[in-house]
C-alpha positions in Angstrom: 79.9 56.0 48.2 76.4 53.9 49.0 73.7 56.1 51.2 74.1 52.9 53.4 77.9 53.0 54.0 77.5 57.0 54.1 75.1 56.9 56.9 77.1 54.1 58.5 79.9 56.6 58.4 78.6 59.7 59.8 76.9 57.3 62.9 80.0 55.8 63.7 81.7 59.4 63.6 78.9 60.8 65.5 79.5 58.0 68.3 82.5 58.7 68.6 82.5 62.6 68.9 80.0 62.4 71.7 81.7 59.3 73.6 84.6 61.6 73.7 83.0 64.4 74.6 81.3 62.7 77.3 84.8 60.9 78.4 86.1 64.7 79.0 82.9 65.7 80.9 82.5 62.4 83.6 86.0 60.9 83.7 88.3 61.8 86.6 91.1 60.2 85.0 93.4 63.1 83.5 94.6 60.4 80.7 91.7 59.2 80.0 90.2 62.4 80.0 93.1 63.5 77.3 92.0 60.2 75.3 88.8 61.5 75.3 89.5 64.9 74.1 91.8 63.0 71.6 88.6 60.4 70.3 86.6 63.6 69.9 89.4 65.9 68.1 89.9 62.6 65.3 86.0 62.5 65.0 85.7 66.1 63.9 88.5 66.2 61.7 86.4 62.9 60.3 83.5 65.5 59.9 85.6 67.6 57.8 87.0 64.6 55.4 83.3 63.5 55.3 82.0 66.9 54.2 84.6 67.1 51.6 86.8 69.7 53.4 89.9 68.0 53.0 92.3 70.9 54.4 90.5 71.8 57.4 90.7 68.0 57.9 94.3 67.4 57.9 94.7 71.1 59.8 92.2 69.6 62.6 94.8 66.3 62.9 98.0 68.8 62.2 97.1 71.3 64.9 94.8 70.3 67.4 95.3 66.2 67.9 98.8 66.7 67.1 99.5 70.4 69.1 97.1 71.0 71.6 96.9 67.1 72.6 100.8 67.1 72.9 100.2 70.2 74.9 97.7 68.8 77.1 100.0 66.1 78.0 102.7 67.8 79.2 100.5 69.7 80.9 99.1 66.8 83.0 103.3 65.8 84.0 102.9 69.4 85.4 99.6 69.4 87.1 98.9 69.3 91.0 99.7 65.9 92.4 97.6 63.4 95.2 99.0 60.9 97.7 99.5 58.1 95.2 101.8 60.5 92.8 98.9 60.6 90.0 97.6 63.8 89.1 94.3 64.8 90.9 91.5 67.1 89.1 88.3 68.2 91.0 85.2 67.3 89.6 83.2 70.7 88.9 80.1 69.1 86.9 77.6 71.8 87.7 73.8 71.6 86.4 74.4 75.1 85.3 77.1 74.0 83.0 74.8 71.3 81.1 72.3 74.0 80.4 75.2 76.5 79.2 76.9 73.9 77.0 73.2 72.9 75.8 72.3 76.7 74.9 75.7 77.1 73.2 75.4 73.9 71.0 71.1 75.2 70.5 72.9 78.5 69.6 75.6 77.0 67.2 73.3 74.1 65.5 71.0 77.1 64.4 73.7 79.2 63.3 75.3 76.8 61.4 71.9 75.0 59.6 71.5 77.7 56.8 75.4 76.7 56.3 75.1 72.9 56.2 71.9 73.0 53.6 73.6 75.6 51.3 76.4 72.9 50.9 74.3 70.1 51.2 72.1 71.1 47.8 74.9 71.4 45.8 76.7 68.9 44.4 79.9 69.7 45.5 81.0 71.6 48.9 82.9 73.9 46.7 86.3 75.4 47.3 87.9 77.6 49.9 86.9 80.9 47.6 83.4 79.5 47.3 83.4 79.4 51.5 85.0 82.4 52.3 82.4 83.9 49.3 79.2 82.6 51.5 80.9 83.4 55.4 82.1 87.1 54.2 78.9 87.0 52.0 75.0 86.6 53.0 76.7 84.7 56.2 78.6 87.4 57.6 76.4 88.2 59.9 76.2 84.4 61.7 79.4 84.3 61.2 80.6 87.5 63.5 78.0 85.8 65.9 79.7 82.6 66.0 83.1 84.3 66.8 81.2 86.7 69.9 80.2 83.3 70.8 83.2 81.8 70.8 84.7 84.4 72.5 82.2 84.0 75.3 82.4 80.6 76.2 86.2 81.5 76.4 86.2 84.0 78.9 83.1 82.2 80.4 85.7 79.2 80.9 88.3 81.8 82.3 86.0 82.9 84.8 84.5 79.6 85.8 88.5 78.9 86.6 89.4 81.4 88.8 86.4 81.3 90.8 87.2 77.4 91.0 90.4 78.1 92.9 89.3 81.1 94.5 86.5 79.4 95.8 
């Protein structure tokens, strides 16, 4: 593949994730908000294919556009429902939310560098032993981070939910 179409690629991907992500974030649509979610899911299993992770690719289309999207749709025939019989959803775009989601992606984009130029100097991304060789190896330690982040913005979510309809 030319550097041209390969940069063209990765733009175009890039697009795409964040016109999806921003779809979720300032649409009050619920279905267009799912489309959104759906745009972004496609563009990071796109990532994956790009990077040469061809499993985690099709498990990114298998479980998360296929499940959770299917998921999410059913969900939205069960949700709360306005005058007009469409499903309503409150808009809770906070400034302290921007900055939170900003920190986390600071937090991840640093984490996640010494990953992205290990596999970028070689000449192939290598195989799932070579992976779980580098995240269980001399990334262990980012990689336990990652998942207490994770696990954070989870429960942070939980907790920004149930003072939403406390509140």
């Amino acid at each position: 593949m030319s550097a041209f179409v390969s940069q063209s690629l990765f733009w175009l991907l890039s697009a795409v994730a964040i016109t999806g992500a921003l779809s979720v974030l300032l649409v009050r649509d619920v279905m267009r908000m799912a489309l959104g979610l759906g745009a972004f899911l496609l563009a990071v299993a796109g990532f994956f294919a790009y990077y040469g992770f061809g499993f985690l690719a099709l498990a990114e289309l298998f479980v998360y556009v296929g499940g959770v999207l299917v998921l999410i749709l059913f969900a939205i025939m069960l949700v709360h429902r306005g005058p007009g019989g469409a499903p309503t959803l409150e808009n809770r775009l906070d400034p302290l939310y921007v900055v939170a989601a900003f920190s986390v992606s600071t937090l991840l984009f640093l984490m996640l560098r010494p990953i992205v130029a290990v596999a970028g100097s070689s000449g192939s991304p290598g195989g799932p032993a070579e992976l779980s060789a580098l995240l269980l190896g001399p990334m262990l330690p980012q990689f336990e981070a990652l998942g207490v982040l994770l696990l954070t913005g989870l429960v942070t979510v939980v907790l920004v939910m149930g003072r939403g309809e406390r509140g």
